[in-house]
N, C-alpha and C positions, 0 to 999 in steps of 0.2 A: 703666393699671396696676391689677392686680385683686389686692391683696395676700389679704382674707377668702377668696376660694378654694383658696388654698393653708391654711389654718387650719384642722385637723381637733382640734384640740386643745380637749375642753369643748360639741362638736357632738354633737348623742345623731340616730342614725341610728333609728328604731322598728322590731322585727322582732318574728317568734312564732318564732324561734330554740331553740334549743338551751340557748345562751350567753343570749337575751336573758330567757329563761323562769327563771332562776339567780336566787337570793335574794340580795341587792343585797351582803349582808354573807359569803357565800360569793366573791362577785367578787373583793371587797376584801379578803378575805385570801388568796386564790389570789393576785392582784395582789402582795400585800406580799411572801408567798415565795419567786414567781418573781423582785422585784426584788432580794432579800436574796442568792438563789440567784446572778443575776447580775454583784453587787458581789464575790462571794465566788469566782467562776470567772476561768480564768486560763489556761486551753487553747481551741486551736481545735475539740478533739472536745465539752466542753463547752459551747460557743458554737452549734455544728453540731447539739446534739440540743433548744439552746435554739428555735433558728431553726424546726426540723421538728414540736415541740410549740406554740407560738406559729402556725406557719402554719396547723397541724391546727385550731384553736382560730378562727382565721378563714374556714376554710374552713367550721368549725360554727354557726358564727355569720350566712353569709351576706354579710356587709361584703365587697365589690373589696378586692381586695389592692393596687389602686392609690389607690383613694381613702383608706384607713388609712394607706397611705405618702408620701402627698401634702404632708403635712406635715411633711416632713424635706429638703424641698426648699429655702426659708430658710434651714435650717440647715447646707447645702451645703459655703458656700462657710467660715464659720469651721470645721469640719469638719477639711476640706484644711488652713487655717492652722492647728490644732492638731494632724495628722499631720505635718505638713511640720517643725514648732517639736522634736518631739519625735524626730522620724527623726535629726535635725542636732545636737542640743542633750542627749539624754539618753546617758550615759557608763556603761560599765561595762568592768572590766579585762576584755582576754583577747578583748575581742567581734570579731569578723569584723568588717574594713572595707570597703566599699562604694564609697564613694566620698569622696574628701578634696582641700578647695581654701582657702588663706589657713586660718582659724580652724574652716568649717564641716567636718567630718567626719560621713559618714552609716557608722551601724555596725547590723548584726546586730540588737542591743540596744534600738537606737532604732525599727527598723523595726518588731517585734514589741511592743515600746513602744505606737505610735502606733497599730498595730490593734489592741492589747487596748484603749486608750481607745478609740478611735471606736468600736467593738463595743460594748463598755457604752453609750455615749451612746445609740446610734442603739436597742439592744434597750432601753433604759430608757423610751427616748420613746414606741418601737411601744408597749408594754407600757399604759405612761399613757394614751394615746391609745387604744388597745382599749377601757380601764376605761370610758371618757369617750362612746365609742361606741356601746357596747352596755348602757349603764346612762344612766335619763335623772338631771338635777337632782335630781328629789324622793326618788326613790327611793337615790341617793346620800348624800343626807344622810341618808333614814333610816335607815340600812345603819350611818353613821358614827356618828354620833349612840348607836346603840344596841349602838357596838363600844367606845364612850367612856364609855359612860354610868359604868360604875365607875370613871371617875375623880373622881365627884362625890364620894365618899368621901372625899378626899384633898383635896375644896377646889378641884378644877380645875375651870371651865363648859365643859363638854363641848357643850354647847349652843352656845353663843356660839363656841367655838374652831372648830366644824363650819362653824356660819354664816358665820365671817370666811375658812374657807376656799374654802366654794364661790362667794361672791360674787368673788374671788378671780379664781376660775377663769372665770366668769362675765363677769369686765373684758377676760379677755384677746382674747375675740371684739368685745367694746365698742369698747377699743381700736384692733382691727385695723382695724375700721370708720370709726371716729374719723381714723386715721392713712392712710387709701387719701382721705376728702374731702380732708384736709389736703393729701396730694401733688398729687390732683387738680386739688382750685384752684391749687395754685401752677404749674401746667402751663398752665391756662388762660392765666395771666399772664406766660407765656413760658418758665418753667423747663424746660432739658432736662434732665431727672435720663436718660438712655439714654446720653448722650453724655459722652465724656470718658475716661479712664482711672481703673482703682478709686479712685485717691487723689481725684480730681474730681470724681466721682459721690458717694463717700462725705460729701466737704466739703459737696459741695447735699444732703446729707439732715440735715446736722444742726441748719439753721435750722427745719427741720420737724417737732422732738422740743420745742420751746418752748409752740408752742401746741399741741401733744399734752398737756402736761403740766400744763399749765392747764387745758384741757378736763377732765383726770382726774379732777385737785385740784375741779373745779366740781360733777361728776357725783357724788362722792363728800360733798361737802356736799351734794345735793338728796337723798345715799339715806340720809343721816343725818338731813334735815327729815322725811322721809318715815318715817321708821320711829319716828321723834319723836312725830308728829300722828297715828299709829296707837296709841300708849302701849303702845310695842314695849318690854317688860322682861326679856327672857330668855325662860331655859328657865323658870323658876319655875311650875309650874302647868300648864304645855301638856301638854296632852292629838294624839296621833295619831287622826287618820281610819283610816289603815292600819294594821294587826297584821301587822308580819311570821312569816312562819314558813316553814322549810326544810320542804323534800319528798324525795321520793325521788332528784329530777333532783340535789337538791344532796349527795345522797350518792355518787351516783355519779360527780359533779365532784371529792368528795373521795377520791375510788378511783382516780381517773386523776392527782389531785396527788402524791398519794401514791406511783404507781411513777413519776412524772416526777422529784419530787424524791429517792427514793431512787438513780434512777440517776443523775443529775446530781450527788449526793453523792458516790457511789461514784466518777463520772468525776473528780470535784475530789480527791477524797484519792491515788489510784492513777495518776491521767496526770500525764506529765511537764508541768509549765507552759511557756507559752511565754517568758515572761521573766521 
């Protein structure tokens, strides 16, 4: 069982791109708009020009379209059980019925329901996962870091809150790691996690999230010794190696946001939604 291969989430792929050539803090707000954009769409034609700008955007970048989607294969199966919950379960007068048995009624309402969330979820994830792909660690935080930094003004560590977020990010590969020896040995010593039905299979994984969680809680006290015996203080004082600065690429990034988000506007206020 090879769960890290499926994990594209927080993996920085290195390219001389297009997209990878982009100043770490133009990523990141392109990133925030299209996900804002996303939350806030509610049609299949705004979904549809999300999908065709997003592909465009992979195709510039160089990334498989199968390896950037590799990671939504985990996410498969609760997916389906939040489609299925919301097809049966979400109500509205008037709706077209579909099918109805004892309590479950599937309607119109609920259908359209259940793909406008999985649509969000699944273009939420691509989206993260892009950012995460085409931008490494360092140059993420400094992108953030220097998108935060006016909040030292106001008393916030912008510094610190960046750090807590990519370390963060950074556990989730740790973990997967962490969590594939765990199943591993426990196969060794006989466990079928293949065998069984979901309720069966699901039961044997959860002796397996104990010493995962111990491991974490362990990891995370050694990166607290470790930043400790460094006389790691914050941000106070740190100076960058790197100066960022925008060029021409990242204007022209912001010419292409710009009529993406203006059409995707226009499609949210004037199409009819789908629920």
């Amino acid at each position: 069982m090879e769960l890290t291969k499926n994990i594209t989430l927080g993996v920085y792929l290195p390219g001389k791109s297009f997209i990878h050539n982009l100043d770490p803090r133009t990523k990141i707000i392109a990133a925030t708009i299209i996900i804002i954009l996303l939350l806030l769409s509610r049609s299949y034609a705004a979904f549809a020009v999300s999908a065709l700008f997003i592909g465009s955007l992979m195709v510039l970048s160089g990334i498989p379209t199968g390896y950037a989607l590799r990671g939504l294969k985990p996410m498969l199966p609760v997916l389906v059980i939040m489609w299925i919950f919301q097809l049966f379960l979400f109500k509205e007068p008037g709706a077209t019925i579909y099918f109805h048995w004892w309590i479950f009624e599937a309607t119109e309402a609920g259908l359209h329901m259940g793909n406008l969330i999985i649509l969000r979820v699944l273009f939420l994830f691509t989206v993260t996962t892009f950012l995460t792909l085409t931008t490494s660690v360092v140059s993420l935080t400094d992108g953030l870091e220097s998108l935060l930094k006016p909040l030292r003004m106001i008393g916030l560590p912008s510094q610190e809150l960046v750090m807590t977020l990519v370390i963060a990010l950074r556990f989730v590969l740790i973990l997967a790691e962490e969590l594939e020896k765990i199943i591993k040995a426990q196969m060794a010593r006989g466990v079928a996690f293949d065998r069984g039905n979901f309720i069966q299979k699901t039961r044997k994984i959860f002796p397996v999230f104990l010493p995962l969680f111990i491991g974490a809680f362990k990891r995370a006290e050694e990166l607290i010794v470790a930043m400790d015996a460094r006389s790691y203080t914050g941000g106070r004082g740190r100076t960058k190696m790197k100066t960022l600065h925008m060029g021409r690429v990242d204007l022209t990034a912001a010419a292409g946001m710009t009529a993406y988000s203006g059409l995707l506007i226009y499609i949210i206020i004037f199409t009819k939604p789908m629920i």
